[in-house]
C-alpha positions in Angstrom: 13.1 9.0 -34.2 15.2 12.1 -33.4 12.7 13.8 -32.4 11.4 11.5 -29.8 14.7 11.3 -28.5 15.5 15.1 -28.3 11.7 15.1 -26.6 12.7 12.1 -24.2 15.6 14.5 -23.5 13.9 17.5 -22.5 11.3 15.8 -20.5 14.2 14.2 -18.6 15.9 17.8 -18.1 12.0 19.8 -17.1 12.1 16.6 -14.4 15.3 17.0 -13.2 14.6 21.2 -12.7 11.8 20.3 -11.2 13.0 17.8 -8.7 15.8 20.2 -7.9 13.6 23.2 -7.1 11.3 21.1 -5.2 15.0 20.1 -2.9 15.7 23.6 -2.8 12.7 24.8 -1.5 12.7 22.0 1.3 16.4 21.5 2.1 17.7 24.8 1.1 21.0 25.4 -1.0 23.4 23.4 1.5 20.8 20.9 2.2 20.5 19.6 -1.5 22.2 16.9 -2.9 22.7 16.0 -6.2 21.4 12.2 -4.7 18.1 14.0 -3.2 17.5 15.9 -6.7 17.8 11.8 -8.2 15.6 10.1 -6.0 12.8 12.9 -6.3 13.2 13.1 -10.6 13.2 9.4 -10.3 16.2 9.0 -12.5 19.9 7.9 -12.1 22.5 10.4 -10.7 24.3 10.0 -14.0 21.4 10.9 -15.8 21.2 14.6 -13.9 25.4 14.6 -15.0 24.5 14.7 -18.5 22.5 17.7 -18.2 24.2 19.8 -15.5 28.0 19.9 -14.5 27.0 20.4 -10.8 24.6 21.4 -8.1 25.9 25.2 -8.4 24.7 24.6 -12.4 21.6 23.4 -11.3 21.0 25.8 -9.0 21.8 29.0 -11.4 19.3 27.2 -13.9 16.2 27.1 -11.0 17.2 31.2 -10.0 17.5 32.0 -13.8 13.5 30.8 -14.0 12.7 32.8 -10.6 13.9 35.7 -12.0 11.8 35.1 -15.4 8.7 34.4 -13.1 9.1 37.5 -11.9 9.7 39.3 -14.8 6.3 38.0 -16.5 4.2 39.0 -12.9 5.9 42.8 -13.2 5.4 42.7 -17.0 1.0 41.7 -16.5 0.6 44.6 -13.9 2.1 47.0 -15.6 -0.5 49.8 -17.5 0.4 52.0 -19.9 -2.3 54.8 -18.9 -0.7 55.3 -14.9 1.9 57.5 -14.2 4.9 56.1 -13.2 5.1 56.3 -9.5 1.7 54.6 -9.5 3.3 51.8 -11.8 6.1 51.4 -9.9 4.4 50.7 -7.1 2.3 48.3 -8.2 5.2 46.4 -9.4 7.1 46.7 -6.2 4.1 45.5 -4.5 3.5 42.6 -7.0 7.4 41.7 -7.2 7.7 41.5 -3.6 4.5 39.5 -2.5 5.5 37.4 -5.2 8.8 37.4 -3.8 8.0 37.0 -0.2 5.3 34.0 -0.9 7.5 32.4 -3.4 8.4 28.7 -1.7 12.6 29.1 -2.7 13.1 32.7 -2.3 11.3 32.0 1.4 13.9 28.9 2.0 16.9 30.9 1.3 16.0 33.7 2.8 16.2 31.7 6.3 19.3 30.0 5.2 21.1 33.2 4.3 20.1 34.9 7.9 20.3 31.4 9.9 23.6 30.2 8.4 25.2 32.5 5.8 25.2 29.9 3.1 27.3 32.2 0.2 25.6 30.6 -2.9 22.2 31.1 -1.5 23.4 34.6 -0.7 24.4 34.9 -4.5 21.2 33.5 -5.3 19.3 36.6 -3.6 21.5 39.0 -4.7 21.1 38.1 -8.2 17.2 38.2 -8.0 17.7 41.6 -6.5 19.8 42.8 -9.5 17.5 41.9 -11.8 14.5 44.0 -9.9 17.0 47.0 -9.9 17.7 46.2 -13.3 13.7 46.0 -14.4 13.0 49.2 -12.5 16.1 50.9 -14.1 15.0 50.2 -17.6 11.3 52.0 -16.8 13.1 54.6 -14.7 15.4 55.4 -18.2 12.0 55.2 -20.4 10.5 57.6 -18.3 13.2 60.0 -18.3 13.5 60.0 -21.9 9.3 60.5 -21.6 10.0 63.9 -19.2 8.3 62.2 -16.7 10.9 62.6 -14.5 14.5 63.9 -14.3 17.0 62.9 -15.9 19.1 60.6 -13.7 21.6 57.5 -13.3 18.6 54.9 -14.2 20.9 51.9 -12.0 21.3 54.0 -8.7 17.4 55.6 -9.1 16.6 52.6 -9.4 18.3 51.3 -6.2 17.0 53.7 -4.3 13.9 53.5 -5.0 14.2 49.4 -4.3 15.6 50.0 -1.0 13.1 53.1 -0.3 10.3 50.8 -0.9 11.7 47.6 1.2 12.3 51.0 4.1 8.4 51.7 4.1 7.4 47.5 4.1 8.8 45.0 4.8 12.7 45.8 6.5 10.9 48.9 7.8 8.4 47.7 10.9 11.1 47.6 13.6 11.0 51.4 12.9 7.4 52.5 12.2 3.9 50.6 12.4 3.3 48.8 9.0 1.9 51.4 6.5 -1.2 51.0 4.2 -0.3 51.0 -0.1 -2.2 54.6 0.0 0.6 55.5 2.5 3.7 54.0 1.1 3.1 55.3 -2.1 2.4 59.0 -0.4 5.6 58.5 1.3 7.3 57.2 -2.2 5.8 60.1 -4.1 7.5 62.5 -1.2 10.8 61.2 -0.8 11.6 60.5 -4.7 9.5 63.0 -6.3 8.7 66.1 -4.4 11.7 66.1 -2.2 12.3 67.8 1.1 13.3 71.3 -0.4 12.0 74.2 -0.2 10.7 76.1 -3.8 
């Protein structure tokens, strides 16, 4: 009888998360209401109270399970037998399309530039972290490997982030859109080789 009930319960809850990203994806952050999140779970407002505080709750629950979504797409194209730069880029390029097609990310993305909304900002910005944070922990594993120099894993890892978004997507106002081959030439360049002399 417990059991049903604790089931009942978590059904109720996966219904409720559901609903909500489904509102954030349409509405956006500031567009959701904790009435809109009812109406599509098909349950009573009170019934969302009992699981979560507040929208900002709800919200850090559905960008919690974004960022593990995208975790488990880095973690399947990852292969042990490629050097790192060739990894990394094919989990930059993986991340991001992921990233860029994913329905929520999309919506916030034109909430954050149209109207600023700060938690949908956070939102972002937390996703972010967690890429910088994922890259960081290969960028330390190949260090200790001699792969690479060693380096501060967080700000490599940054970098390299912000080098990659440079040659894509935030790049085109500056250069013509460049193929893989030529991004991860350009990668290999900037981070590896360098621009010195030997």
């Amino acid at each position: 009888m417990e059991e049903i009930a604790e089931r009942k319960q978590t059904d109720r809850r996966k219904l409720i998360v559901e609903a909500a990203a489904r509102s954030f994806e349409t509405f956006g952050y500031k567009g959701t209401t904790m009435d809109q999140v009812a109406k599509l779970a098909k349950v009573g407002k009170g019934t969302i109270y009992t699981f979560y505080a507040n929208k900002e709750e709800l919200f850090e629950e559905i960008m919690t399970g974004l960022i593990q979504e995208l975790k488990v797409v880095a973690d399947g194209i990852l292969d042990e037998n490629l050097p790192f730069a060739d990894n990394l880029m094919n989990v930059l390029h993986k991340v991001s399309d992921y990233r860029d097609r994913h329905a929520l990310a999309v919506k916030l993305s034109q909430e954050v530039r149209d109207i600023g909304t700060p938690m949908a900002k956070e939102g972002l910005e937390k996703v972010e972290k967690a890429i910088i944070a994922y890259i960081a922990r290969h960028v330390k594993e190949a260090s200790d490997k001699g792969e690479i120099r060693p380096c501060n894993p967080e700000l490599t890892a940054y970098m390299m982030l912000k080098m990659y978004l440079a040659l894509t997507a935030q790049g085109h106002h500056l250069h013509e859109p460049l193929s893989k081959e030529e991004i991860l030439k350009s990668f290999r360049f900037y981070c590896y080789e360098g621009l010195a002399t030997r």
